[in-house]
C-alpha positions as CSV (number, residue, x, y, z in Angstrom):
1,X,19.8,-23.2,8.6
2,X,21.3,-20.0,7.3
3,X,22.4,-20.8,4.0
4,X,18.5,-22.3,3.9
5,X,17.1,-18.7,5.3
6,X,19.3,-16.6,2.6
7,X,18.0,-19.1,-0.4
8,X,14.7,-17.7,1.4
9,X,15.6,-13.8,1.4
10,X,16.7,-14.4,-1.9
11,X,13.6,-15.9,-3.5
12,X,11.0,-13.5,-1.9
13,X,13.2,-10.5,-2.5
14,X,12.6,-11.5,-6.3
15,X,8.6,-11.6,-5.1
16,X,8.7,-8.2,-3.9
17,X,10.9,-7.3,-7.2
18,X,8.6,-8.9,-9.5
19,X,5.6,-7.4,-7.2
20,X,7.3,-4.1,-8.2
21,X,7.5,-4.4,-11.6
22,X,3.4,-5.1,-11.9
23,X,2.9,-2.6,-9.3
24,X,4.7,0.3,-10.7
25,X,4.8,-0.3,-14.5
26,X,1.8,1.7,-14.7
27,X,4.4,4.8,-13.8
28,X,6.6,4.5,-17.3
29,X,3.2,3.7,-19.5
30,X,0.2,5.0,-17.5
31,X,0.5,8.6,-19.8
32,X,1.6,6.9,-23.0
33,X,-1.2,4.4,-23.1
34,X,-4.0,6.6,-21.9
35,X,-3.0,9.3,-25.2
36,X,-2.7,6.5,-27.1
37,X,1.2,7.2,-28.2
38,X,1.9,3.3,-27.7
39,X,-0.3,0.1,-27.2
40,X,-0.8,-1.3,-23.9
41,X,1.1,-4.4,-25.5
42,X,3.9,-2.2,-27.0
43,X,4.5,-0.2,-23.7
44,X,4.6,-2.8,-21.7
45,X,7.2,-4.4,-23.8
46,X,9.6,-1.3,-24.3
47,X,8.9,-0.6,-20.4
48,X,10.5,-4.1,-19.6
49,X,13.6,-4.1,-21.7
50,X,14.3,-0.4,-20.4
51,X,13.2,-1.7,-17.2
52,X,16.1,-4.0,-17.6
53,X,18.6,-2.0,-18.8
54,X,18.4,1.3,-16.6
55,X,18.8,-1.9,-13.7
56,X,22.5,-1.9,-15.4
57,X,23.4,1.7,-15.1
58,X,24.1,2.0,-11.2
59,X,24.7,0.8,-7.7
60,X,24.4,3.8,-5.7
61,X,20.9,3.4,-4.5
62,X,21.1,-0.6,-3.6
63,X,24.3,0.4,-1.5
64,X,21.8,3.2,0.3
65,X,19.7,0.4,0.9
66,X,21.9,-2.1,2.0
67,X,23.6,-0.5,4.7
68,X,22.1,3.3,5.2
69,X,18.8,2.2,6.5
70,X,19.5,-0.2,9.4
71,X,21.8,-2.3,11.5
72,X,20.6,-5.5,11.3
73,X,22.6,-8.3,13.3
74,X,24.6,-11.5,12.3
75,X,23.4,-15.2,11.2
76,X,19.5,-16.1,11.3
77,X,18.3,-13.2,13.7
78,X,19.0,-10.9,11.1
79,X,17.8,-12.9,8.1
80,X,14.8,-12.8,9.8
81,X,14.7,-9.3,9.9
82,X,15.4,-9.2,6.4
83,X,13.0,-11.6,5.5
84,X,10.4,-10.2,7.5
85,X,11.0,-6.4,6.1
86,X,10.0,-8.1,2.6
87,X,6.9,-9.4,3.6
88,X,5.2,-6.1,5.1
89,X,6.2,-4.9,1.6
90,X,5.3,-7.4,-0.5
91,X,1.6,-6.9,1.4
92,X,1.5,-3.5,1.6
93,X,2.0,-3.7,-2.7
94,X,-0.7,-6.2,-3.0
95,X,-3.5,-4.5,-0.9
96,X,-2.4,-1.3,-2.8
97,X,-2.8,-2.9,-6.1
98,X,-5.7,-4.7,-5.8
99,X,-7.5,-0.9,-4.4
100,X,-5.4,0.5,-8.0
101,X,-3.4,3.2,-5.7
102,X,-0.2,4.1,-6.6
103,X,1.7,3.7,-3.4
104,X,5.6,3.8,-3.4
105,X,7.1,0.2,-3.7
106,X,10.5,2.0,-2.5
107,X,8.8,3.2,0.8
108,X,6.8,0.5,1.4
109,X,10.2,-1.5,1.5
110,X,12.4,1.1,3.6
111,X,8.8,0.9,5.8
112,X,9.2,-3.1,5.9
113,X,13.0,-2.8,7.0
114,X,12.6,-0.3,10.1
115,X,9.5,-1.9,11.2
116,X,11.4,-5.5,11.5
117,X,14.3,-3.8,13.0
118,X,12.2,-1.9,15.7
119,X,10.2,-5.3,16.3
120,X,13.8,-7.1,16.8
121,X,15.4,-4.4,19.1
122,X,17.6,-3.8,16.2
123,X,19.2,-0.6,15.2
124,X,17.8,2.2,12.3
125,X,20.2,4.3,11.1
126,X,17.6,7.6,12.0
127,X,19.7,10.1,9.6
128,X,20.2,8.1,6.9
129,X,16.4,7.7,6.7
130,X,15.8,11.2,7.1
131,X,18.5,12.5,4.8
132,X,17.8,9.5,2.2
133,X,14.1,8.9,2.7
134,X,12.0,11.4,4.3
135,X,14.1,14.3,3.0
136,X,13.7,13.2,-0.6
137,X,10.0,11.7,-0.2
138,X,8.8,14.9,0.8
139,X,11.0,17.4,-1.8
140,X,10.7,15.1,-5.0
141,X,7.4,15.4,-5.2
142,X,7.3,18.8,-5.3
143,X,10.2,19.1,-7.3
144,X,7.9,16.8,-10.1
145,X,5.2,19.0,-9.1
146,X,6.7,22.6,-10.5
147,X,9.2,21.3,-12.2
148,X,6.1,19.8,-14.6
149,X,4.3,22.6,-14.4
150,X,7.1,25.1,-16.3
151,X,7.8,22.7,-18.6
152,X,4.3,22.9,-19.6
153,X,4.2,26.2,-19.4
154,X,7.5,26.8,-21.8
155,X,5.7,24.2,-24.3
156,X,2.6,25.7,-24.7
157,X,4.3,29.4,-25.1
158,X,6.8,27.5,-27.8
159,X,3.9,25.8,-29.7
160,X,1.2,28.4,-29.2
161,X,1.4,28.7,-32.8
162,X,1.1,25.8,-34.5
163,X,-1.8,23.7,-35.4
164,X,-3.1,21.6,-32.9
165,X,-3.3,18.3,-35.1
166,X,0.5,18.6,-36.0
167,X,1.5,19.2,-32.1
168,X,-0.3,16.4,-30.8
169,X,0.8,14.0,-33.6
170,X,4.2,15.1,-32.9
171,X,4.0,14.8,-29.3
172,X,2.9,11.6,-29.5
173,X,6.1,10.5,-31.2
174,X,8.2,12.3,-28.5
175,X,5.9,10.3,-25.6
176,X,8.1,7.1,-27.1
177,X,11.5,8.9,-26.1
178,X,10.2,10.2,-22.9
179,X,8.3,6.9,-21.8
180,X,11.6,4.5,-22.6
181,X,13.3,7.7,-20.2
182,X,10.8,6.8,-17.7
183,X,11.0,3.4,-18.0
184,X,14.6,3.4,-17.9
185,X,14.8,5.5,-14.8
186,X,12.3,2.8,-13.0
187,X,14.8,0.4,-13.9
188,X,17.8,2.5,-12.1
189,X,15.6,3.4,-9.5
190,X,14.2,0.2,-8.1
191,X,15.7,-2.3,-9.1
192,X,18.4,-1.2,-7.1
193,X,16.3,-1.4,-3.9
194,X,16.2,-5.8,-4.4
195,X,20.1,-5.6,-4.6
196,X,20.2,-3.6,-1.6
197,X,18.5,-6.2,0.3
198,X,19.7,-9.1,-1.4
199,X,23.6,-8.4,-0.5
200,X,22.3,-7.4,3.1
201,X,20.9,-10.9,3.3
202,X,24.2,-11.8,2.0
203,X,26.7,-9.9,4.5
204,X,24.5,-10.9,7.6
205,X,24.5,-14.3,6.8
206,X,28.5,-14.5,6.6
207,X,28.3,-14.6,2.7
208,X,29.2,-11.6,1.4
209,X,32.0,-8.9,2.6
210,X,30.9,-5.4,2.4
211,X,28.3,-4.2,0.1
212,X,29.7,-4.2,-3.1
213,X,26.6,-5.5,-5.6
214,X,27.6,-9.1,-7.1
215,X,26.8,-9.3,-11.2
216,X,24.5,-12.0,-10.5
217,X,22.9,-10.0,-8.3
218,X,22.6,-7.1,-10.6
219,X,20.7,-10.1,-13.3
220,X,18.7,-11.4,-11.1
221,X,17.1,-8.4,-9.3
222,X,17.0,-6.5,-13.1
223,X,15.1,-9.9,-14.5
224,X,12.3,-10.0,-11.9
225,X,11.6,-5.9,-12.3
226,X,11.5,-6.5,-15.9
227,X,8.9,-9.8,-15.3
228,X,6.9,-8.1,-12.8
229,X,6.7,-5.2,-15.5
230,X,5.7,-7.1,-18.4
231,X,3.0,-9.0,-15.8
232,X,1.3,-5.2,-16.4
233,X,-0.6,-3.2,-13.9
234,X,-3.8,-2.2,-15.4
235,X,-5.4,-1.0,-12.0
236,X,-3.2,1.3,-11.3
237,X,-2.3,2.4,-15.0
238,X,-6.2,3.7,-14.9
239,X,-5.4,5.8,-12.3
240,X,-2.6,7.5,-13.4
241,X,-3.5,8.1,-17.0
242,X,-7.2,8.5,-16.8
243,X,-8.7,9.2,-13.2
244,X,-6.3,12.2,-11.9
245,X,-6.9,13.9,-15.7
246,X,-7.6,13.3,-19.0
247,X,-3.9,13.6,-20.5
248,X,-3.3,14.6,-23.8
249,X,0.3,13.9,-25.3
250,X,1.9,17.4,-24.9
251,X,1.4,17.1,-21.3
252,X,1.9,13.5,-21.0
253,X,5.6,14.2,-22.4
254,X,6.1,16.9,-20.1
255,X,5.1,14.7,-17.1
256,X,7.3,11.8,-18.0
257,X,10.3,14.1,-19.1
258,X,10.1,15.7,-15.8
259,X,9.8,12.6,-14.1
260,X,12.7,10.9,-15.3
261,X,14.9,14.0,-14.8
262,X,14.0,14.1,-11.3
263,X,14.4,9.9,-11.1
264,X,18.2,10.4,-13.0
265,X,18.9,13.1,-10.6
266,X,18.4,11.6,-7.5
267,X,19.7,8.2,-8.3
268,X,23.0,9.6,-9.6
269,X,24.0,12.9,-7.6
270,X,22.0,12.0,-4.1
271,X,21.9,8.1,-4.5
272,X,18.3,8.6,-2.4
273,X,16.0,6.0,-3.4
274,X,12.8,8.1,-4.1
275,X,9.7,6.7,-5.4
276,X,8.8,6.8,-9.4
277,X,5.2,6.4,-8.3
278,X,5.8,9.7,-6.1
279,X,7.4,11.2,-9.0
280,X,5.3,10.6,-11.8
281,X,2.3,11.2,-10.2
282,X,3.2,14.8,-8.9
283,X,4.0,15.5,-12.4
284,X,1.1,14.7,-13.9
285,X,-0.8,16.6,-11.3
286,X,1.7,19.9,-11.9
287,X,1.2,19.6,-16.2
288,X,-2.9,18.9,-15.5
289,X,-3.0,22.1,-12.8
290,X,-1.6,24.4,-16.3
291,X,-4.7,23.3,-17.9
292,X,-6.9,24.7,-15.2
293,X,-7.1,23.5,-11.3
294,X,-10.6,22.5,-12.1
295,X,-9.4,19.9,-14.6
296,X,-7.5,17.4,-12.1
297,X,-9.9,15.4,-9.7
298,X,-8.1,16.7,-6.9
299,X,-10.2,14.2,-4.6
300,X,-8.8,11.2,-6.2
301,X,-5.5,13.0,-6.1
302,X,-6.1,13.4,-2.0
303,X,-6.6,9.7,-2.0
304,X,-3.5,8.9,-3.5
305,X,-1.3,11.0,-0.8
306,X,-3.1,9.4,1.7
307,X,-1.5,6.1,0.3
308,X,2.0,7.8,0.5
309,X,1.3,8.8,3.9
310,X,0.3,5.4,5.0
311,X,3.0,3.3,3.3
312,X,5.6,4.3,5.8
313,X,3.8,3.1,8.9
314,X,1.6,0.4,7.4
315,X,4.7,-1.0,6.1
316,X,6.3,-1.3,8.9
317,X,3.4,-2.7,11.3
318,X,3.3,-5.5,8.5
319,X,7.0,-6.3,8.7
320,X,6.8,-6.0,12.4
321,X,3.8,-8.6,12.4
322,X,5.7,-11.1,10.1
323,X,8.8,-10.6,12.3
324,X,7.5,-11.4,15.8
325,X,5.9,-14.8,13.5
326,X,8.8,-15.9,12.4
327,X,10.9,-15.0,14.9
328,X,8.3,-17.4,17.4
329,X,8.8,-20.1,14.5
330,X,13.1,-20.1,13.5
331,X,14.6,-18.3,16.1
């Protein structure tokens, strides 16, 4: 019965990774494509083998995941738990996709695992998801958000200049650097959250010791995130490249360099598991208020944040829905 439920976690932990990958691959290419510095065929591909190898570069995040977030308990109660935290995420990613928001895949899982522990009586680790989650969810955006905004600032005073033709082509070269970056920090970022889950799945069904990340775990997790982002997500890649602003590539290489800086940061030095989706976003918004305020659609903007505020609770009502189910059903 356990060994069955793990095989279980496993599988639809890959779903919600794979679900990731098409969700948020729009946040390495969305700029890139919509200033035409890359294909929509070549972006995707670049975004899924950096995809893959940023999944290489760290285990700092997945361990935050694993054990920082909650307590669940032993044998099948807890793979239920598990199980049912990735469902109310794996929703919560389709209903967003299909609208084309850009809502965080990271928060709709942390959402997923404390609304199946509160539905089983279980234990949340409260500070970790302050210090790890909230904390970060609410400074990294508007760390992205100025952070963006000098950047763009110190490249227009630097190019102010030069001819416009030369700048743009030239920044359209650089938007290959600074998408692989992006793409690459996506990888390190999210992947990480699968692994997380996968060795909890592991440790509460008596499989695993500790939460020390397994190779094959690292593969597999890194292999569906790269899938997912070759899948594509064209929905929400016309959000973020055309309907906030019209990019152009100066400031589309300023958003995605600021991006992953703040994605390389966090993973590395805080090992919080912030959103890309978050980050990216809050970028492009800070480079597109330089231009003038009037220039992003602030409205659709507001209807994006409303998606971050929601993912945290929707989340969770999902995961506890899909827990009191299958805990009727297994348990």
């Amino acid at each position: 019965m356990e060994l069955a439920l793990i095989l279980v976690v496993i599988v639809v932990a890959l779903g919600f990774d794979y679900t990731n990958g098409f969700h948020d691959a729009a946040n390495a290419i969305a700029t890139s494509v919509s200033t035409r510095a890359l294909s929509p065929r070549a972006a995707l591909i670049m975004a899924a083998i950096m995809n893959l190898v940023g999944a290489f570069l760290g285990t700092a995040v997945a361990s935050t995941v694993g054990k920082g977030i909650i307590n669940a308990p032993e044998g099948a109660a807890g793979l239920v738990v598990v199980l049912s935290a990735l469902i109310g995420a794996i929703a919560w990613n389709l209903i967003t996709w299909w609208f084309g928001m850009p809502s965080s895949s990271s928060h709709a899982l942390i959402g997923g695992l404390v609304g199946a522990a509160l539905a089983s009586a279980g234990t949340v680790q409260w500070a970790g998801v302050l210090d790890k989650v909230v904390i970060p969810m609410v400074v990294s955006p508007i760390v992205g958000f100025v952070l963006a905004g000098l950047v763009m600032i110190a490249l227009l005073w630097l190019f102010k200049d030069a001819r416009p033709q030369r700048v743009t082509r030239g920044f359209r070269h650089a938007q290959t650097v600074s998408a692989a970056a992006m793409a690459l920090g996506h990888g390190l970022q999210d992947a990480q959250k699968t692994m997380g889950v996968i060795v909890l799945a592991l440790v509460v069904g008596g499989y695993h010791d500790g939460f020390d990340i397994p190779w094959w775990v690292i593969l597999v997790s890194a292999g569906a995130l790269s899938a997912g982002t070759a899948a594509g997500g064209w929905r929400i890649m016309r959000t973020l490249g055309r309907r906030i602003i019209d990019l152009d590539p100066p400031r589309g290489f300023a958003a995605e360099a600021t991006a992953s800086a703040v994605l390389y940061t966090t993973a590395f030095a805080f090992a919080a598991p912030i959103s890309t989706t978050q980050t990216i976003t809050s970028s492009i918004l800070g480079v597109g208020a330089t231009k003038r305020l009037s220039a992003v659609r602030w409205n659709v903007a507001g209807n994006i944040v409303v998606a971050w505020v929601l993912t945290l609770p929707m989340a969770a009502l999902m995961a506890a829905l899909a827990y009191w189910a299958l805990h009727f059903l297994l348990v």
